[in-house]
C-alpha positions in Angstrom: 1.7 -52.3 -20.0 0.5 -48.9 -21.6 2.5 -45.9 -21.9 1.4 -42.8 -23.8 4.1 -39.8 -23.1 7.2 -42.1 -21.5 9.3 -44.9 -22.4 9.5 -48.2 -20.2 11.9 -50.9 -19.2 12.5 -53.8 -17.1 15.9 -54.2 -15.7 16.5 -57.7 -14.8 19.4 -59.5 -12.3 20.1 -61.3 -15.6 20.8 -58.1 -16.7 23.2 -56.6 -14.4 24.9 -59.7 -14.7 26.0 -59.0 -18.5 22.7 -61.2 -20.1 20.2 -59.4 -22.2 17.1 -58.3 -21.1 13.7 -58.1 -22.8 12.4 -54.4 -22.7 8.7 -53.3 -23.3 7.7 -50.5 -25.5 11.0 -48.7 -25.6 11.4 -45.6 -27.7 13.2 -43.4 -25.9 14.8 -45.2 -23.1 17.2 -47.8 -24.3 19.7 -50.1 -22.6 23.2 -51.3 -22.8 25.5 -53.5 -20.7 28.9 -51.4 -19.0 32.2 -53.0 -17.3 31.8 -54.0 -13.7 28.3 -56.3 -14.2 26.5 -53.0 -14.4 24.0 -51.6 -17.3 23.7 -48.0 -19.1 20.2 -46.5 -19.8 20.2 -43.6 -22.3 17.9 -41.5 -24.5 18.3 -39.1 -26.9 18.7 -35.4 -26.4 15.4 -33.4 -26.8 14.0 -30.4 -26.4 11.4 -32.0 -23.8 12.9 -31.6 -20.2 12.2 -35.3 -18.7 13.2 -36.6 -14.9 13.8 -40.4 -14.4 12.0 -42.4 -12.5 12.1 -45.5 -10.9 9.3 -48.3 -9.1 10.1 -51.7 -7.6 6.2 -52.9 -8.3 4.4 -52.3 -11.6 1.2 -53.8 -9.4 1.0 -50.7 -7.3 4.1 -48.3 -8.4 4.9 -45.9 -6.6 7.2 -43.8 -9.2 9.6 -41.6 -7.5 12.7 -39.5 -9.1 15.9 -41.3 -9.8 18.4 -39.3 -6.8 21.9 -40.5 -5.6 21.6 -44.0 -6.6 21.8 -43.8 -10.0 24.0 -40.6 -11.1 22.4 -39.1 -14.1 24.2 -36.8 -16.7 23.8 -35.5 -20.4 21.3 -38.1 -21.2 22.6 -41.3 -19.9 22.8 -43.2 -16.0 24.9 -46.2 -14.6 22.5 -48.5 -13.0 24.5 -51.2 -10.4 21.6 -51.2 -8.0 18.6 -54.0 -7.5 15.9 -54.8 -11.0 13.2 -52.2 -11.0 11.7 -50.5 -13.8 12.1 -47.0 -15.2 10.7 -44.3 -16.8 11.4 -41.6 -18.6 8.7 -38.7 -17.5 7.9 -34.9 -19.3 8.8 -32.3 -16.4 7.0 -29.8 -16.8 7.9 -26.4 -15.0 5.3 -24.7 -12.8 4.8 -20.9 -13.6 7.2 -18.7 -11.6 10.3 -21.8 -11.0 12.7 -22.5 -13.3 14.3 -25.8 -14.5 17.3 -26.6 -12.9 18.9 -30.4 -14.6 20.2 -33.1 -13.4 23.9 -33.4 -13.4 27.1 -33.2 -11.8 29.2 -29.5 -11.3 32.0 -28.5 -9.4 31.1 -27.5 -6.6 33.5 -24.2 -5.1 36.2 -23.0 -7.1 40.1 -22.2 -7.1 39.1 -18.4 -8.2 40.2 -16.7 -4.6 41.7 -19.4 -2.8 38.4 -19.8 -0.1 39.4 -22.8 2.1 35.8 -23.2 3.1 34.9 -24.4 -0.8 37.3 -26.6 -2.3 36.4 -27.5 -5.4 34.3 -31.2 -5.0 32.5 -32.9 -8.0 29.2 -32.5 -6.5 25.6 -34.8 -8.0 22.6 -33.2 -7.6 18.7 -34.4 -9.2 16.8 -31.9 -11.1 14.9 -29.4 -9.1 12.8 -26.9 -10.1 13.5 -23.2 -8.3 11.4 -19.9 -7.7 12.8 -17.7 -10.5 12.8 -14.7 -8.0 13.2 -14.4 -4.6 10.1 -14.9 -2.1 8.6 -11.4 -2.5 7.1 -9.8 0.2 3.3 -9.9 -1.3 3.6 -13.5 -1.7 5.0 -14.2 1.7 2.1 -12.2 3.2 -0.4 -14.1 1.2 0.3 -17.3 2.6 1.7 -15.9 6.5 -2.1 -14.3 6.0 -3.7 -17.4 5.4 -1.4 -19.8 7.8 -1.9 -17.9 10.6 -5.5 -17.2 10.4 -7.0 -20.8 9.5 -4.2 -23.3 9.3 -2.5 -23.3 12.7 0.3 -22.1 11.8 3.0 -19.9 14.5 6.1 -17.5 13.1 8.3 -15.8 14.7 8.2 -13.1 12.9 5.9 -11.3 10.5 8.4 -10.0 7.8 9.0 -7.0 6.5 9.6 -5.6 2.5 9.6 -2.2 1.1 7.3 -3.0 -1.1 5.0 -6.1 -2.4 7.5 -6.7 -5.7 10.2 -6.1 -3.0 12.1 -9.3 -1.0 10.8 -10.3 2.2 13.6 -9.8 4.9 13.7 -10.1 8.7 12.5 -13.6 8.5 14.5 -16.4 10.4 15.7 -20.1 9.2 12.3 -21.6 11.2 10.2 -19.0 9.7 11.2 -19.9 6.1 10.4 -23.8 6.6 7.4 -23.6 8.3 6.3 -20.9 5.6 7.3 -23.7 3.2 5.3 -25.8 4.5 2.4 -23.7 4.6 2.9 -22.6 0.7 2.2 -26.3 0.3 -0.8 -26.8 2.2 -2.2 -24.0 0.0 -1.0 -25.4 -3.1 -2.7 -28.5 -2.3 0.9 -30.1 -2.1 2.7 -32.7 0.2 4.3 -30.4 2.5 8.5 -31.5 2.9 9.3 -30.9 6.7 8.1 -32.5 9.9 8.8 -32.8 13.5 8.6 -36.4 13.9 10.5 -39.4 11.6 7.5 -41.1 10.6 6.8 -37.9 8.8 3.3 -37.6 9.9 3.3 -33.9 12.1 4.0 -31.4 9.6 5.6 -28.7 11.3 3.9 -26.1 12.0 5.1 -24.5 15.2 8.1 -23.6 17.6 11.6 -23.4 16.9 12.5 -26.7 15.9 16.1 -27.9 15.2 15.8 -31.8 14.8 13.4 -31.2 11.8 13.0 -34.1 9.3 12.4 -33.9 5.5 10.0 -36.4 3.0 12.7 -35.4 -0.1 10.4 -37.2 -2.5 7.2 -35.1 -1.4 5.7 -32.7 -4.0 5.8 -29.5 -2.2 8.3 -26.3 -1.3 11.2 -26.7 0.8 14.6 -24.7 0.7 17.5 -25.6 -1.2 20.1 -27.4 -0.4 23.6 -25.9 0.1 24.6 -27.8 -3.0 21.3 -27.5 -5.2 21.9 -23.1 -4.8 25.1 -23.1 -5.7 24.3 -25.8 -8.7 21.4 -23.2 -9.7 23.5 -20.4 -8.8 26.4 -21.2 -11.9 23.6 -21.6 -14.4 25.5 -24.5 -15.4 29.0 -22.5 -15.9 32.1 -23.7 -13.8 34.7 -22.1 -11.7 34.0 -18.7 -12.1 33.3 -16.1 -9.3 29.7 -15.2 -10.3 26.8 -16.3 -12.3 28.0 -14.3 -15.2 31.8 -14.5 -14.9 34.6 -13.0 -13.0 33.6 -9.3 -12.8 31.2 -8.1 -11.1 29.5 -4.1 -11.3 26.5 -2.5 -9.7 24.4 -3.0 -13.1 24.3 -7.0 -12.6 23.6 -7.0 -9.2 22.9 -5.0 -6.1 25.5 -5.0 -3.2 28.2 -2.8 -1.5 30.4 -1.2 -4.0 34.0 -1.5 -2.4 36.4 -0.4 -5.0 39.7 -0.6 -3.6 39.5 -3.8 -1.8 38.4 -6.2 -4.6 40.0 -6.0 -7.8 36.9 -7.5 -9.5 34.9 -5.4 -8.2 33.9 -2.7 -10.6 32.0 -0.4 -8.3 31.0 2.3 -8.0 31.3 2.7 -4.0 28.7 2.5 -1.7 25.5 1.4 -1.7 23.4 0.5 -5.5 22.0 3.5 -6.9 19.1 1.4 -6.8 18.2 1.5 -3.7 17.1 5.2 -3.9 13.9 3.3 -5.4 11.6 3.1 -2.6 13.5 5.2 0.1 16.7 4.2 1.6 17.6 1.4 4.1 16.6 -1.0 4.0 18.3 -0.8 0.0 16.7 -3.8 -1.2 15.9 -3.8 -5.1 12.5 -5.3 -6.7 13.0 -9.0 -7.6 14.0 -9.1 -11.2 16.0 -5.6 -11.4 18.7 -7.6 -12.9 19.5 -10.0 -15.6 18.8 -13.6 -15.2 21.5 -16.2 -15.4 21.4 -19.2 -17.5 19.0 -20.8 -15.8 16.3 -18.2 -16.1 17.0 -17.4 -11.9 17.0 -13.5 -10.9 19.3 -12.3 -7.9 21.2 -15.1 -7.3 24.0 -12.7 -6.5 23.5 -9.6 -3.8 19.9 -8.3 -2.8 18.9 -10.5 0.2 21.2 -13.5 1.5 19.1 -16.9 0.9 18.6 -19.4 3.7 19.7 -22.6 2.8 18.3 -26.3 4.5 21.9 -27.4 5.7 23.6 -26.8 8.9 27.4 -25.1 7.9 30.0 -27.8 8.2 33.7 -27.9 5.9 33.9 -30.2 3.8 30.9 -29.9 2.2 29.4 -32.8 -0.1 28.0 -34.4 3.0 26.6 -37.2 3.7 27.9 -38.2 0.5 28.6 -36.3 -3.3 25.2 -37.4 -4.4 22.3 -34.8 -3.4 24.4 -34.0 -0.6 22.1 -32.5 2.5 24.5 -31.2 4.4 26.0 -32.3 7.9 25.3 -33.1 11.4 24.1 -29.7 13.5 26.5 -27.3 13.7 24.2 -25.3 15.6 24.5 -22.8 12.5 22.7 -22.9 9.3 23.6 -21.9 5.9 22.5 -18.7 3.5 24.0 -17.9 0.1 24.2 -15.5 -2.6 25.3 -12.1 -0.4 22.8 -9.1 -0.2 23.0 -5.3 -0.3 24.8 -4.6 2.1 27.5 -7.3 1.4 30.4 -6.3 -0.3 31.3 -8.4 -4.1 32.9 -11.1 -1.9 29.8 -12.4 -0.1 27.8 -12.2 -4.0 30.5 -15.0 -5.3 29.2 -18.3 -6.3 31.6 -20.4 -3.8 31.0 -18.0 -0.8 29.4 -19.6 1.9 27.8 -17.9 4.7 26.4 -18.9 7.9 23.9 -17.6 11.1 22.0 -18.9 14.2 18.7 -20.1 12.6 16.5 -17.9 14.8 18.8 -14.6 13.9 16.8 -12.3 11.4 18.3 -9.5 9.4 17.0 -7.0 6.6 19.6 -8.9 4.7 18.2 -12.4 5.4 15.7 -13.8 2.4 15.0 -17.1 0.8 13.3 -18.6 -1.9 11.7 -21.8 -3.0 12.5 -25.6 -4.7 10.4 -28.2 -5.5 11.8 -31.6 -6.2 11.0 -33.6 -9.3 
């Protein structure tokens, strides 16, 4: 077999057995045997972002993105499961996401002592993630479109102060179904469904017991564990994508001086939000600096829906690509917003609401899986 832009290889039962294997056309993917009759596949670092990928049947593959099965990190994976064969494919990043590698972080932090995030070594796959927050143009270009033609039903129109500004007001249902329709438009797989044989995409109603194709190609939110992962830009155990400190020039919430000693002020509400009139005092996506991931406003602006229902201890069902627990009857948002004070804008903080509550605090944005 062929390959122009990827490497190839077989792994055998011989294999994982300690035996060596034969291996077709490998350049950059190579192969090694590890303690406990398992094997190590590895490739050099490069400047080429690549996912892994994985198919049971050369005949008729169907290649799909190594996940929880085969933890990868800085360029090498530990391989114990079944013979398949695996690729090495070039990611590359839509315009308007940003790359967020594979890889495992710590997940919370020791920093203020939250009992709700204690620090867990947490796996997640690489993802790719809106850079900025769903604005409100883009939100009313698909609504527009969903509404009109594609049989689509919201609760709730949205509302921004301007089109470069966040959509707010929109509830947890909202944002998936408005996922879903982003797809649609994009001519991708959509991710959510009311049915396990993932065949109605939802489109309608207030649905709870919604079910998710993880492998399909189009928007979804993030989980719990992939925001905060995209949040820390690939730092650990600090209070904010930037560090410990935070001040009203690197992000926009509450200013509340005398309550959080890293909080740097000044008092009240961003000067920014004099831009555009006054509450709601969102700011235009991208007002701040990105973190090290290329992502703007992970910290303050608009809180960001998350898929998972809330539940302590997170890393659930398990540490790899967690997806959150059984339903809690509340789901999870993130990041803290203008009205918030620095507490709520920490990395760890996690923050929770009825899924059909809206607020002019309440925002999301988009992931694609790779």
């Amino acid at each position: 077999m062929k390959t122009k832009l990827h490497s190839l290889l077989f792994i055998g039962l011989m294999l994982l057995a300690g035996v060596h294997s034969t291996m077709a056309q490998v350049t950059n993917l190579g192969i090694a045997p590890a303690p406990g009759g398992q094997s190590v596949l590895y490739w050099p670092v490069s400047s080429t972002n690549y996912v892994l990928q994985t198919t049971t049947n050369l005949a008729t593959p169907n290649w799909v993105a190594v996940r929880s099965a085969y933890p990868v990190n800085a360029g090498q994976v530990t391989n114990s499961a079944p013979s398949g064969f695996f690729r090495l494919q070039p990611v590359t990043v839509p315009a308007g996401m940003a790359l967020v590698p594979a890889g495992w972080f710590t997940m919370g932090d020791t920093v203020d002592g939250l009992t709700n995030a204690i620090p867990t070594n947490i796996f997640v796959s690489a993802f790719v993630m809106d850079v900025n927050l769903v604005t409100f143009s883009l939100w009313q270009t698909v609504y527009k479109t969903a509404t009109s033609s594609k049989g689509y039903a919201f609760d709730h129109p949205g509302v921004g102060k301007g089109t470069n500004y966040p959509v707010e007001t929109v509830n947890w249902y909202d944002c998936v179904k408005w996922c879903n329709a982003r797809s649609e438009l994009s001519g991708l797989t959509p991710c959510y469904y009311t049915d396990a044989n993932l065949t109605q995409v939802y489109k309608t109603g207030d649905v709870d017991a919604v079910y998710v194709n993880w492998t399909a190609s189009g928007y979804r939110l993030p989980t719990e564990a992939e925001w905060e992962k995209a949040a820390r830009g690939g730092l650990s155990g600090l209070r904010f994508p930037w560090g410990n400190i935070i001040d009203e020039n690197l992000a926009n919430y509450y200013g509340f001086t005398n309550s959080f000693s890293y909080d740097r002020g000044p008092n009240g509400n961003n000067s920014i939000a004099s831009i555009g009139g006054a509450n709601p005092a969102t700011s235009p996506v991208g007002s701040f600096d990105v973190n090290a991931y290329g992502l703007y406003d992970m910290a303050g602006n608009v809180n960001e829906w998350c898929w998972d229902w809330y539940g302590t201890p997170y890393g659930q069902p398990t540490i790899n690509n967690p997806t959150g627990g059984p339903a809690s009857g509340v789901r999870v948002l993130r990041g803290g917003n203008w009205y918030n004070t620095a507490d709520f804008s920490r990395c760890a903080n996690r923050f929770s609401f009825y899924p059909n509550y809206t607020d002019f605090g309440f925002g999301f944005r988009c992931v694609r899986g790779l």
